[in-house]
C-alpha positions as CSV (number, residue, x, y, z in Angstrom):
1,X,100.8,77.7,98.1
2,X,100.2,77.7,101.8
3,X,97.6,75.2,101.6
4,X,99.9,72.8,100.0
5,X,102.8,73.4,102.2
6,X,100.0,72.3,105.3
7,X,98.3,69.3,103.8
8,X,102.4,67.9,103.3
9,X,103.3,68.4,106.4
10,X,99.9,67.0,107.6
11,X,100.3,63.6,105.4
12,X,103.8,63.3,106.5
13,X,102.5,63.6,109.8
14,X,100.0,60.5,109.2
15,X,102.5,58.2,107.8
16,X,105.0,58.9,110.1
17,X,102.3,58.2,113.1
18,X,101.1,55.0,110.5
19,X,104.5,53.4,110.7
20,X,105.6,54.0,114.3
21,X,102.2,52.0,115.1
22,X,103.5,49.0,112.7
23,X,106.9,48.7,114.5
24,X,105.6,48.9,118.0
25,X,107.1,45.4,120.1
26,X,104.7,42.8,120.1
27,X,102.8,42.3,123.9
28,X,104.5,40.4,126.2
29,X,101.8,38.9,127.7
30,X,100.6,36.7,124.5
31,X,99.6,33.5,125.2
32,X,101.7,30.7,123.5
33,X,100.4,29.6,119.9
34,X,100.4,25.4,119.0
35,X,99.7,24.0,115.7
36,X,98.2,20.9,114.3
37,X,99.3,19.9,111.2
38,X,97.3,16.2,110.1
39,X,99.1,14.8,106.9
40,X,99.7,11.0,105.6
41,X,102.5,9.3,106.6
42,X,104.3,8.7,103.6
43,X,105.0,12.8,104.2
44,X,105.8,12.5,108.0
45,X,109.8,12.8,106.8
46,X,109.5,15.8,105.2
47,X,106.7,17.3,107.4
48,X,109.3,17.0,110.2
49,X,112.0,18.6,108.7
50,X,109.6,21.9,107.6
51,X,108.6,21.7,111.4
52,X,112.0,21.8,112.4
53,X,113.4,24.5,109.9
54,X,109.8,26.6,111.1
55,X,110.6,26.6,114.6
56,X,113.9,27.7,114.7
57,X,112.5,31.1,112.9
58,X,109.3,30.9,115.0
59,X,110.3,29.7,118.5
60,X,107.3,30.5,120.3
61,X,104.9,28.5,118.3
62,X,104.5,24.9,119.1
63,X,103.7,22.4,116.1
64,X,102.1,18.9,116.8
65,X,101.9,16.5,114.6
66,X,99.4,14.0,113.4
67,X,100.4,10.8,111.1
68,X,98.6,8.7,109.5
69,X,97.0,6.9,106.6
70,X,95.5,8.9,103.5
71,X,92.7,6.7,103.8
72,X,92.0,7.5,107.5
């Protein structure tokens, strides 16, 4: 009974120290992160809007786009 009573408390142990590594704050010292996305420009409309709707969740990342024709 002992030995079970040890190995519980030592596997709580491991997922407690597991999951206080996953919520650690990110580094502030990351270098800002920029996107090309290439498409046609029959999509540029919509393209745009996605870009717009992504960076207000994602305001460090910078997206640059590139329009032009599907045969290019």
């Amino acid at each position: 009974m002992k030995t079970k009573s040890l190995l519980s408390i030592f596997l709580i142990a491991v997922m407690i120290a597991a999951v206080s590594g996953c919520l650690s704050e990110k580094p502030k010292d990351t270098k800002p992160v920029e996107i090309t996305v290439s498409a046609a420009i029959s999509l540029s409309d919509a393209f745009k809007d996605i870009g717009t709707e992504f960076q207000t969740k994602y305001p460090e990342v910078k997206i640059n786009f590139n329009f032009g024709a599907s045969g290019s």
